[in-house]
C-alpha positions as CSV (number, residue, x, y, z in Angstrom):
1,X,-32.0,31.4,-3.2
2,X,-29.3,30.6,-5.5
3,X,-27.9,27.5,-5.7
4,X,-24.6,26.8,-4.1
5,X,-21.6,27.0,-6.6
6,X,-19.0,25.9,-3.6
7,X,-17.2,22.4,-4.5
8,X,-16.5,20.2,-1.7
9,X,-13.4,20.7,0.3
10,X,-11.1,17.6,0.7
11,X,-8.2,17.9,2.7
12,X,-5.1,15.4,3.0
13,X,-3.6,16.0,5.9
14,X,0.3,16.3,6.7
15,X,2.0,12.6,7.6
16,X,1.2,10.9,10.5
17,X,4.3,9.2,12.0
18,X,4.2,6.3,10.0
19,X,4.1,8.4,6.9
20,X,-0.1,8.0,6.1
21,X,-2.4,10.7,5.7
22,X,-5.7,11.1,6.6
23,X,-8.2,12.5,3.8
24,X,-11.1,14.3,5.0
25,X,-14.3,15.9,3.2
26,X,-15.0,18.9,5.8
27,X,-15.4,17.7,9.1
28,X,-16.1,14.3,7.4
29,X,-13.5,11.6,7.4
30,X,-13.3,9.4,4.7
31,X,-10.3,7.1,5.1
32,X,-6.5,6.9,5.4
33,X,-3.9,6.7,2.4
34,X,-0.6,5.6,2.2
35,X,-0.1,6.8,-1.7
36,X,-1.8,9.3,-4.1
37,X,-3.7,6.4,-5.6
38,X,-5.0,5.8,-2.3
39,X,-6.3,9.0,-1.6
40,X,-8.5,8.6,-5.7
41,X,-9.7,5.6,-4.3
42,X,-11.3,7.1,-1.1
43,X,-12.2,10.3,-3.1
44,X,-13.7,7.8,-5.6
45,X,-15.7,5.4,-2.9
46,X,-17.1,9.0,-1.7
47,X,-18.7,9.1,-5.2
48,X,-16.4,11.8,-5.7
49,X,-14.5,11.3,-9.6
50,X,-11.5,13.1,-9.6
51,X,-8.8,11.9,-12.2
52,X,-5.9,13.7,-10.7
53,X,-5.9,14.4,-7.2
54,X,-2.3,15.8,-7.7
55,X,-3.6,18.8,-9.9
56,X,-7.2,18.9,-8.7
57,X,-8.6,22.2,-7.4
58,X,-11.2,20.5,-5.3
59,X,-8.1,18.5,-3.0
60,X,-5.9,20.6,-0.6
61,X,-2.7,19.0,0.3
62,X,-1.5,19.9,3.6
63,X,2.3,19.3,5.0
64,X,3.6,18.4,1.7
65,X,2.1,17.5,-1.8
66,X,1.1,13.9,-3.6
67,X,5.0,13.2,-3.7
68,X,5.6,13.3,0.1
69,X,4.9,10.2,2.3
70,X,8.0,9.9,4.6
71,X,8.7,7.3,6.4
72,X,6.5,4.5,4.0
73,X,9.3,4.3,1.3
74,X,11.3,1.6,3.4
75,X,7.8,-0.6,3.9
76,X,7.0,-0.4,-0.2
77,X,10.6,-1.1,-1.0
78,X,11.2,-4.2,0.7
């Protein structure tokens, strides 16, 4: 059997009301971000390296991209 070629699937999911997302690895999930940098620290603590989760093929951004967490601008401003 070959070996499998297929790199893990991480998903951050569209906002939640407050404006996090959740960031899963399959049915796995592996934490909640408020911020890109968030979501390379979770990939990170899942021993997963990637340097730029915006442009990365392995992360699928879902319900907007690494720019887009409504509703959290107001709590980071003040």
């Amino acid at each position: 059997m070959a070996p499998s070629t297929q790199h893990p699937h991480v998903v951050v999911h569209s906002p939640a009301l407050d404006g996090s997302r959740r960031v899963t690895l399959g049915e796995e999930p592996l934490g909640v971000a408020t911020h890109a940098d968030d979501v390379a620290e979770i990939l990170r603590l899942a021993d997963l390296y990637v340097t730029d989760v915006a442009e990365s093929d392995l992360v699928e951004w879902q319900g907007g991209g690494p720019d887009d967490w409504p509703g959290l601008s107001e709590h980071h401003d003040a």
